[in-house]
N, C-alpha and C positions, 0 to 999 in steps of 0.2 A: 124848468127844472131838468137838471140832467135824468137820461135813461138809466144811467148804469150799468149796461148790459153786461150780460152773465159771463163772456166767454173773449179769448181772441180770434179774429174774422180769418185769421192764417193757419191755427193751428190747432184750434178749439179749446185750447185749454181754458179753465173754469179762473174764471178772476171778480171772487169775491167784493162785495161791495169795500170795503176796507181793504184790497191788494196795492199796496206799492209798485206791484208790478204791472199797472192797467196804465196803459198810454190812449190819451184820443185825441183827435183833430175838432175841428169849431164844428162839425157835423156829426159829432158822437161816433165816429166809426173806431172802433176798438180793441188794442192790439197787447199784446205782453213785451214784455221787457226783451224775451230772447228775439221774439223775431224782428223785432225794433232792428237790434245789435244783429241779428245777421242777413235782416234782406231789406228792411223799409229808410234804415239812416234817417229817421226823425220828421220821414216824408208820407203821409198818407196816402196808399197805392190805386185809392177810390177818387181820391179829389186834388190831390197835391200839394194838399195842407200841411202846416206843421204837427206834427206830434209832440204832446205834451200829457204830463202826469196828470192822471183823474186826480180831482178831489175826493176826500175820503165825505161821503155823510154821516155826520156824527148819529151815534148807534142809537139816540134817542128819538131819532127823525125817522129813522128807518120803518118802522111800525105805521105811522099814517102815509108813509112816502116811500114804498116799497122802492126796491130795483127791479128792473123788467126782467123779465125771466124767458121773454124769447131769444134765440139761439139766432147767428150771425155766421154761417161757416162757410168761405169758397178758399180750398187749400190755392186754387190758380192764383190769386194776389201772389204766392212765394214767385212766381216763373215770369211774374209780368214787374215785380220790384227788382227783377236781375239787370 
C-alpha cells in the first residue's frame, strides 16, 4: 500500500493525500508539480526513477488506511537535480 507522504522532499510543501500535484517514483519518494517543472524533469533525484502522478485514496479508505504523517525534507535534491 502506498505511504502517501505528507510533503515534497525538495521544498516541503504539504501535498495532501488527494493533491494533483504529488508526483512519486516506484519508491514512494515524493515530489510537487513545481519542482518536478523546474529542477527534477520527471527524474527522481534519489533513484533515477520516473516520476509519475500519485493516485488519489478514495476518502473512504482513508480512515483505516491513513497517510503517513512523517516528513521527507533535504532542500540539496534542488542543487544535485541541476
Amino acid at each position: 500500500m502506498l505511504e502517501l507522504r505528507p510533503n515534497c522532499e525538495c521544498c516541503d510543501k504539504d501535498l495532501p493525500p488527494g493533491s494533483d500535484e504529488a508526483l512519486i517514483c516506484s519508491f514512494e519518494c515524493t515530489f510537487c508539480s513545481d519542482c518536478n517543472e523546474r529542477y527534477l524533469h520527471q527524474i527522481c533525484p534519489n533513484c533515477g526513477g520516473e516520476l509519475v502522478r500519485r493516485p488519489h485514496r478514495p476518502a473512504g479508505k482513508l480512515i483505516a488506511n491513513p497517510p503517513s504523517i512523517q516528513r521527507v525534507f533535504n532542500p540539496a535534491l534542488r542543487e544535485r537535480s541541476r
